[in-house]
C-alpha positions as CSV (number, residue, x, y, z in Angstrom):
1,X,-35.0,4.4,-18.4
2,X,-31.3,3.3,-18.7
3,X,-29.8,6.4,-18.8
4,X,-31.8,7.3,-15.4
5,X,-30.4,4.2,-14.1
6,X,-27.0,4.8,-15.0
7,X,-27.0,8.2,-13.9
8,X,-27.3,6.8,-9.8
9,X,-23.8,5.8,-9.8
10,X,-22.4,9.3,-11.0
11,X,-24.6,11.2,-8.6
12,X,-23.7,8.4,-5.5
13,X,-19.9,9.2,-6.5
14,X,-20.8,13.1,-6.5
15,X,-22.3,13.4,-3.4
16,X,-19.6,11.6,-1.4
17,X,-17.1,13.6,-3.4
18,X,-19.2,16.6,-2.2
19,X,-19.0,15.2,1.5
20,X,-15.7,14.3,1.7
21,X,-13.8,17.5,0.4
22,X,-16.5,19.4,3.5
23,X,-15.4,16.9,5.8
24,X,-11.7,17.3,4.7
25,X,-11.7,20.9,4.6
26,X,-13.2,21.3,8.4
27,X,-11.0,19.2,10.0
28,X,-7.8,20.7,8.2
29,X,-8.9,23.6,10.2
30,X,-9.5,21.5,13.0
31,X,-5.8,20.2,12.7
32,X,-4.4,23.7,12.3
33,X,-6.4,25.2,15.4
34,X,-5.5,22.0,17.7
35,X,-1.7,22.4,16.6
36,X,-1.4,26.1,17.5
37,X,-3.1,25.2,20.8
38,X,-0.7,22.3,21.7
39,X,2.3,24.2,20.6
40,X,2.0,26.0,23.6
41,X,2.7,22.8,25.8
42,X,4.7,20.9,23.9
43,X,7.2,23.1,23.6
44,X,6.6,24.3,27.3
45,X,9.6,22.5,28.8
46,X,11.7,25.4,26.7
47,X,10.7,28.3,26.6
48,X,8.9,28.6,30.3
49,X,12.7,30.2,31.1
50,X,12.4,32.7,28.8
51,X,9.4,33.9,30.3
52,X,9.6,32.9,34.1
53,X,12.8,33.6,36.5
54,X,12.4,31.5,38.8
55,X,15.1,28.3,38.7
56,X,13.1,25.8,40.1
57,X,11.9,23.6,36.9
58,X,8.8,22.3,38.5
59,X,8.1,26.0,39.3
60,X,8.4,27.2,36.0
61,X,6.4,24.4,34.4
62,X,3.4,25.4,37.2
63,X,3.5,28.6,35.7
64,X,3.3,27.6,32.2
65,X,0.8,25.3,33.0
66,X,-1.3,28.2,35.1
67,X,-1.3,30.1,31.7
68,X,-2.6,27.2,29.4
69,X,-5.4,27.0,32.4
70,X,-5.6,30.8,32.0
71,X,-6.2,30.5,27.7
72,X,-9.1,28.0,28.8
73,X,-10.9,31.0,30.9
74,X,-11.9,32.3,27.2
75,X,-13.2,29.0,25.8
76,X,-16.5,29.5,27.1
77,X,-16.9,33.0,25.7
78,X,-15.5,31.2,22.6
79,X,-17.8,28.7,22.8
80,X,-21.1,31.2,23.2
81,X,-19.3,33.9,20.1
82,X,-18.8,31.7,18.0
83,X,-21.7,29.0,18.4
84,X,-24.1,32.0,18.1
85,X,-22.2,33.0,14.9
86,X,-22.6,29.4,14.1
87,X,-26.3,29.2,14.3
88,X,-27.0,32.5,13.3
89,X,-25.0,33.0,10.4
90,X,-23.5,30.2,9.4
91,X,-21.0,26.9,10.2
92,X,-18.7,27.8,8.2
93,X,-18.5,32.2,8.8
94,X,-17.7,30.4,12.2
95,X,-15.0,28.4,11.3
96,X,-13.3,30.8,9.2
97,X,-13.0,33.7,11.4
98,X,-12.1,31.3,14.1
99,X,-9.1,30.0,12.8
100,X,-8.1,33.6,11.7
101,X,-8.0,34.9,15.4
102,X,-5.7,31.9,16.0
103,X,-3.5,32.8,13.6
104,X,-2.8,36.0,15.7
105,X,-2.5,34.4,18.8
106,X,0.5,32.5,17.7
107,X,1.7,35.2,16.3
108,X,1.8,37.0,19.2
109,X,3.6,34.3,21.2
110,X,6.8,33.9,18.4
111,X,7.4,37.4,18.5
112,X,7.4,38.0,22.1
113,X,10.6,38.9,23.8
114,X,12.0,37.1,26.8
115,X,11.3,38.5,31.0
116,X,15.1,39.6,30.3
117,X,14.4,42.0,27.8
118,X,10.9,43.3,29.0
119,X,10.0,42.4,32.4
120,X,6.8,41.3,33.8
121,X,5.1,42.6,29.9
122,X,6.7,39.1,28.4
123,X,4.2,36.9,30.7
124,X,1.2,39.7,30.4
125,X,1.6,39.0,26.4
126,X,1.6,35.6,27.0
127,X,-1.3,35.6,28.9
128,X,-2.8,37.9,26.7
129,X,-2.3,35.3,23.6
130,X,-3.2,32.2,24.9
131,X,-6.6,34.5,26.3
132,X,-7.0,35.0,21.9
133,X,-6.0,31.4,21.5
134,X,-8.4,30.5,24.0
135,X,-11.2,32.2,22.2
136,X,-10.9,30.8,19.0
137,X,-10.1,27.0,20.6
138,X,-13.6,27.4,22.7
139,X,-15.5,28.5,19.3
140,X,-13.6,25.5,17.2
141,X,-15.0,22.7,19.2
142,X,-18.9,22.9,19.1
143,X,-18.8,24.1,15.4
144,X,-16.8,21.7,13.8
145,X,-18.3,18.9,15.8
146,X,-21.8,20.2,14.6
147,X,-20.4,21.0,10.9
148,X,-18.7,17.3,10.7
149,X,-21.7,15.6,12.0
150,X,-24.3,17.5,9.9
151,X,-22.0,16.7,7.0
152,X,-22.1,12.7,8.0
153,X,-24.7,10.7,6.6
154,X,-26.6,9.1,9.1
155,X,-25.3,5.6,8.4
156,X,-21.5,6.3,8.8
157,X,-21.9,9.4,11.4
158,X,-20.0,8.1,14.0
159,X,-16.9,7.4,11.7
160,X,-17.2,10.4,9.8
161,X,-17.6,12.5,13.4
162,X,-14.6,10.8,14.5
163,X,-12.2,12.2,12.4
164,X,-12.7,15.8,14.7
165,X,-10.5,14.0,17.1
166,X,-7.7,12.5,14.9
167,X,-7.4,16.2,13.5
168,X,-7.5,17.0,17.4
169,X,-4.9,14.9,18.1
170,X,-3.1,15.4,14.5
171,X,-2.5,18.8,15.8
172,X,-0.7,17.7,18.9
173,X,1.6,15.1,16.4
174,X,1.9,17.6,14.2
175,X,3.1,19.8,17.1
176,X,5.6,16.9,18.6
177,X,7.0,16.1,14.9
178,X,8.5,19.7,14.9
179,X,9.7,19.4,18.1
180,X,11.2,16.1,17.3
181,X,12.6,17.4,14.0
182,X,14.1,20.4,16.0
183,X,15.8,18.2,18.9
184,X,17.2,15.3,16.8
185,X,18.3,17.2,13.8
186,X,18.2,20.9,13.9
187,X,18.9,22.7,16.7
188,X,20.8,22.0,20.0
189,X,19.4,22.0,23.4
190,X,20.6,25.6,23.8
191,X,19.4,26.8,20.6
192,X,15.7,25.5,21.4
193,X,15.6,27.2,25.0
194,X,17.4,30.3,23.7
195,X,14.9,31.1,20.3
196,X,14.0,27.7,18.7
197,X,11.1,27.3,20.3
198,X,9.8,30.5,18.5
199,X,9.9,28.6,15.3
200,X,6.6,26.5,15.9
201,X,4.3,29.3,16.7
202,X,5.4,30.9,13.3
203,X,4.6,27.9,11.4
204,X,1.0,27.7,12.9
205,X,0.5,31.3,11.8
206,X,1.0,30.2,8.6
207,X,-0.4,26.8,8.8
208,X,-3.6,29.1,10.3
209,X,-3.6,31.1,7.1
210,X,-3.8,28.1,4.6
211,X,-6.6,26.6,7.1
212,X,-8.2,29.9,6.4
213,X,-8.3,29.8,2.7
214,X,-9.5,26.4,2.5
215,X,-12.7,27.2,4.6
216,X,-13.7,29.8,3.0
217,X,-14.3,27.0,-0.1
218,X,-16.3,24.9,1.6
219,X,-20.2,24.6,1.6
220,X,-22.9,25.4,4.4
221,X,-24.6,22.2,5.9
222,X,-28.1,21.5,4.9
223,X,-29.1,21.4,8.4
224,X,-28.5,25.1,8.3
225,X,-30.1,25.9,5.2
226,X,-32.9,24.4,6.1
227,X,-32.9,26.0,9.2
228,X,-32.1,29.4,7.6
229,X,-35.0,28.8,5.4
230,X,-37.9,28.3,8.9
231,X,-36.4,31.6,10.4
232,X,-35.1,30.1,13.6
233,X,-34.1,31.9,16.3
234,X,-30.8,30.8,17.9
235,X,-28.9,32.1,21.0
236,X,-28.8,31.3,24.8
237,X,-32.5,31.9,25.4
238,X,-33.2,29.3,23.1
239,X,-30.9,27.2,24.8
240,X,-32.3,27.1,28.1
241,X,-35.0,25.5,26.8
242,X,-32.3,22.2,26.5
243,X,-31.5,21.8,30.4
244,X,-31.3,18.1,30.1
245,X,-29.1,18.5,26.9
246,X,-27.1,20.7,28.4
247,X,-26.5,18.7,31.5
248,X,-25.8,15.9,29.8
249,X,-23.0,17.8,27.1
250,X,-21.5,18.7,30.9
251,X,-21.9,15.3,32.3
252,X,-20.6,13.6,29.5
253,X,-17.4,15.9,29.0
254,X,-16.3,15.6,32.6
255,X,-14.5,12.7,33.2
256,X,-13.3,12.4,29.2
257,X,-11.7,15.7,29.2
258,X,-9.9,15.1,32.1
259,X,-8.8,12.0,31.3
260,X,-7.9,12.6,27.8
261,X,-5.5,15.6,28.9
262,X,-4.0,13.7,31.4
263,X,-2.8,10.8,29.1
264,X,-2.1,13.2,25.9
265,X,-1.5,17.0,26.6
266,X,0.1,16.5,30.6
267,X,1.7,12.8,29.7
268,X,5.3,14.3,27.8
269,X,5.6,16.9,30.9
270,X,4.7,13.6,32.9
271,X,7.4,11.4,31.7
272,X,10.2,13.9,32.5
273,X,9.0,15.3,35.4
274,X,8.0,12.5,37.6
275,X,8.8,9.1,35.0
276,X,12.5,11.1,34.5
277,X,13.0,9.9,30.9
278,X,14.7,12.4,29.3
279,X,12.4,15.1,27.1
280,X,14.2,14.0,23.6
281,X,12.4,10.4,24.4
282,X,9.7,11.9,26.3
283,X,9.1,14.0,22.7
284,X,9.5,10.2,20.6
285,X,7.4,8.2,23.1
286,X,4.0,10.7,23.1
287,X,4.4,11.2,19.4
288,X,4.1,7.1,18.5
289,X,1.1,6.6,21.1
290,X,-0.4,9.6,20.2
291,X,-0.2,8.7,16.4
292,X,-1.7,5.3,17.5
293,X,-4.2,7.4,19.3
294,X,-5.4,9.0,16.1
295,X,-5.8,5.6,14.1
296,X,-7.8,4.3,16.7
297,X,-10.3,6.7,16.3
298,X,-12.1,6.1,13.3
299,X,-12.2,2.3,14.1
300,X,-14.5,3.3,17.1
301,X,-16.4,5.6,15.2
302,X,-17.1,3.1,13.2
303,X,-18.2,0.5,16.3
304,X,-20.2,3.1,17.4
305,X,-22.4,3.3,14.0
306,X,-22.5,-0.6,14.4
307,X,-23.2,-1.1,18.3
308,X,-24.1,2.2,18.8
309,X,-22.7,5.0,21.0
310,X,-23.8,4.4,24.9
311,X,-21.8,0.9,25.2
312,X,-18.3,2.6,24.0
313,X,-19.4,5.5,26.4
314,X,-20.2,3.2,29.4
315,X,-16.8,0.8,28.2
316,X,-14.9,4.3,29.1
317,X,-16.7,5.0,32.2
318,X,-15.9,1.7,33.4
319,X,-12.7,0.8,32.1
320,X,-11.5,4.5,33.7
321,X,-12.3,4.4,37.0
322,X,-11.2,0.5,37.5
323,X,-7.3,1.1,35.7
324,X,-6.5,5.1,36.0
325,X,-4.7,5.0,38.8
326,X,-2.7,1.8,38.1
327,X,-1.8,2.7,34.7
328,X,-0.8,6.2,36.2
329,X,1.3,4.5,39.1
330,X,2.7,2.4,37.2
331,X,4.1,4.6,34.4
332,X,5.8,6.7,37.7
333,X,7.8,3.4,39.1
334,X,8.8,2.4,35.6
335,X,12.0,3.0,33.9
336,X,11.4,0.1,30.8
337,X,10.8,2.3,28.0
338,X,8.7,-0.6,26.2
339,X,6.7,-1.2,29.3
340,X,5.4,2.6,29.8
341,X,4.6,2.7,25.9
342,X,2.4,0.2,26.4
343,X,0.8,1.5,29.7
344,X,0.5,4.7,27.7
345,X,-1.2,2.9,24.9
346,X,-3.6,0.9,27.4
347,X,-4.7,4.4,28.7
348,X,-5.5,5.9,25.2
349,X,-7.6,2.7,24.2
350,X,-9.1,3.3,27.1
351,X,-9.6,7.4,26.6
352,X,-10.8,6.5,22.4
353,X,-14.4,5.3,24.2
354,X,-14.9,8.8,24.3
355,X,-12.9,10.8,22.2
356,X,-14.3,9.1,19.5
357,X,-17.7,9.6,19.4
358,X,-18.4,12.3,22.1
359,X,-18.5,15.2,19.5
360,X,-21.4,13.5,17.4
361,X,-23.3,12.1,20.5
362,X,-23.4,15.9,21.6
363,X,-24.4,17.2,18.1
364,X,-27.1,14.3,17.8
365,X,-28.5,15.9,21.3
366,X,-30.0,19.3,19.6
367,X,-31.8,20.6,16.7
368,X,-30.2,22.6,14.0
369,X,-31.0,26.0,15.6
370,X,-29.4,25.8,18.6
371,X,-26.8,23.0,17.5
372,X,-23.7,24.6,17.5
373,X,-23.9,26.7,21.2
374,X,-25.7,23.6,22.4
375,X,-22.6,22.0,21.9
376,X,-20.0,24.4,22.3
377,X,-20.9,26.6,25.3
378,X,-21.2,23.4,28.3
379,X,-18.4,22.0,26.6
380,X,-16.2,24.4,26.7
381,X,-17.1,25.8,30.0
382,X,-16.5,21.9,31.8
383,X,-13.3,21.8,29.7
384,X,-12.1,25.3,31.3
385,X,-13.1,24.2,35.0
386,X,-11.7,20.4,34.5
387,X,-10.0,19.9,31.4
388,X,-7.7,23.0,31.9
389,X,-6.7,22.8,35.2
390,X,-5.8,19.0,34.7
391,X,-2.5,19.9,34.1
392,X,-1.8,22.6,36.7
393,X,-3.0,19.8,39.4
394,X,-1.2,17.1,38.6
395,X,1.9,19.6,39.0
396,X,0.4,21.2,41.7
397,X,0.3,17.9,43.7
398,X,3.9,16.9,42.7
399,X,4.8,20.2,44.2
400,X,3.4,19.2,47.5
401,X,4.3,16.2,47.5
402,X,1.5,14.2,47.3
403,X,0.8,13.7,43.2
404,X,-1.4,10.3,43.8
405,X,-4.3,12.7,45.2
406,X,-4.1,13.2,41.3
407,X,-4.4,10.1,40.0
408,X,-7.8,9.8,42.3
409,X,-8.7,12.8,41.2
410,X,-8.9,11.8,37.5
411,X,-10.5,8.6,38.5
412,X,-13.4,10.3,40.6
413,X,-14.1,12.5,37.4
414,X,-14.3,9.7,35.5
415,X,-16.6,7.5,37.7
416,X,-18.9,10.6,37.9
417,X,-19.8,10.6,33.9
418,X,-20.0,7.0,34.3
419,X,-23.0,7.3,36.3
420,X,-24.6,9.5,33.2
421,X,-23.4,7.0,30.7
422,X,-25.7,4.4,32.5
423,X,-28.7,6.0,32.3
424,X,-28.7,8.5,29.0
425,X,-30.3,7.5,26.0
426,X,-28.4,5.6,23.2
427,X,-27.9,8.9,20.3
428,X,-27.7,7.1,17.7
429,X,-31.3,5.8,18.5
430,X,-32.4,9.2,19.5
431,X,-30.6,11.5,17.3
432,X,-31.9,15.1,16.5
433,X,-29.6,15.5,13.7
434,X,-32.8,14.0,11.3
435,X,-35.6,16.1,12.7
């Protein structure tokens, strides 16, 4: 009897041992994928003359920004490959291939030449990567939100889930730390616009190929054992049997993917194009909020499994629609460097309501056969219509001269998923994931 006893602590220890190095080993993947993806507008600001002629800077940042909406096009067939693969065959034969086709992508951007040396084939290989990059990024999203949360224990799932999102947005600060390594102490202003720039996209390739080692050592959920084991069939006719689900996965990205590229991926090309801080403190200023960004996730997370998921949702909603556009005007009239940190910081507490929690409120919507493209393929395809052209926009209204009808833009997105957070069902109440 004693030594049953005193075998629970032993097996209590192995199982979240068990847990954490699945959880770790996903969202190291995560990380890498996000940080090739961000690379591409971070460093924007220097190498959109290499591969653009025009000298008008706000010209050539439109057409950067028209190619990161361009990689988004291929999230949703990322989004249906790869959740299929995901339910079909496996979370993590999903994972792994995914973050192998991003590996190329990069690749394909640092070794490039410039429009002087080819011509028009420098943007067409551009486009052509970020369409690869785009791929992998729409397949990432719904599995390793449905691998993290099926890895959770029901108790701490919020908290556990939340960590997608400070991998999401480790990616970006991993992506900025270069940058700021490579404008403060590396390279000169000349050097970065000339070939510097090259230098990140090789280190993701690389970074991608670690990430790809490490998956392939990580275990399969029990969800999809277990599914594996009934024989269930997976795939979009199985889906369209979830029309409510899928609404609200739509419903309830809207407004938070907007919002959340507005005040992290846009915000550095904000703050030197219409703030006019200079990009060296642009770089600084987005890499401290964003790193407060990621610490505030898990503390959410963790409200969430407390309070449960709809009131951070509706706290969001709310919160959104009543202070975007002051927090957005603001930051354009300011020149106090402390003053716009903290408006940036305001915005991203704001933005955590759903960052947070939105990948396990979507994985607690559908059951384990149709988990993955339940929560890949509407995501991904409202992130490619909204989330994407967030940023080409905002620029595209500075360029008329009217970039306010942006700030209302963001805050009518925002006030539409407020109006599903009102009347869904609490997830954490109503989850699938234990079915």
């Amino acid at each position: 009897m004693r030594s049953t006893q005193s075998d629970f602590p032993s097996v209590e220890i192995n199982e979240i041992k068990y847990r954490l190095k699945s959880i770790f080993g996903g969202s190291v993947g995560n990380l890498v994928e996000w940080y090739d993806w961000y690379t591409y507008s971070a460093f924007a600001l220097y190498f959109s003359t290499s591969f653009f002629p025009n000298s008008n800077p706000t010209a050539q940042l439109l057409n950067s920004a028209g190619i990161f909406a361009v990689g988004f096009l291929m999230r949703p067939i990322g989004g249906w490959l790869f959740g299929s693969i995901a339910d079909k065959l496996g979370r993590k034969k999903s994972m792994t291939l995914s973050v192998l086709i991003m590996a190329i992508g990069s690749l394909i951007i640092g070794l490039t030449p410039g429009y002087k040396q080819i011509g028009i084939l420098a943007p067409l290989l551009l486009v052509f990567a970020r369409l690869i990059q785009g791929l992998s990024t729409g397949g990432e999203y719904g599995t390793s939100a449905t691998y993290l949360s099926e890895m959770a224990t029901k108790k701490h799932r919020g908290f556990y889930s939340s960590f997608q999102y400070v991998t999401l947005i480790g990616g970006q600060l991993l992506a900025l730390g270069i940058q700021l390594v490579l404008q403060n102490w590396l390279l000169t202003p000349a050097q970065l616009h000339d070939w510097g720039w090259r230098i990140p996209f090789f280190i993701g390739a690389i970074l991608s190929f670690i990430a790809l080692y490490l998956r392939r050592h990580i275990d399969e959920t029990d969800a999809f054992k277990s599914k594996d084991k009934l024989k269930k069939p997976g795939g979009i006719a199985v889906l369209m049997k979830y029309p409510k689900e899928v609404f609200t996965v739509v419903g309830l990205t809207l407004g938070g993917t907007i919002a959340f590229y507005t005040f992290s991926t846009y915000m550095q090309k904000f703050l030197v194009n219409t703030v006019h801080l200079s990009k060296e403190m642009s770089t600084t200023l987005s890499f401290i909020s964003l790193l407060v960004f990621a610490i505030m996730q898990p503390l959410f997370g963790l409200l969430s499994d407390k309070i449960g998921r709809k009131p951070l949702l509706i706290g969001f909603g709310v919160l959104g629609t009543l202070f975007t556009v002051p927090i957005l005007t603001g930051l354009a009239s300011e020149n106090n460097t402390t003053i716009i940190f903290l408006l940036m910081i305001a915005a991203l507490i704001i933005v955590s309501g759903y960052t947070s929690i939105n990948a396990v409120v979507k994985a607690e919507l559908f059951p384990a056969e149709i988990r993955a493209l339940g929560v890949g393929l509407p995501y991904a395809l409202t992130v490619a219509i909204f989330g994407g052209t967030a940023e080409y926009f905002a620029l595209w209204f500075k360029n008329i001269g009217h970039e306010s009808y942006f700030y209302w833009y963001v805050t009518g997105c925002i006030l539409i998923s407020l109006t599903l957070y009102m009347t869904m069902k609490d997830t954490k109440h109503h989850s699938k994931i234990e079915d």
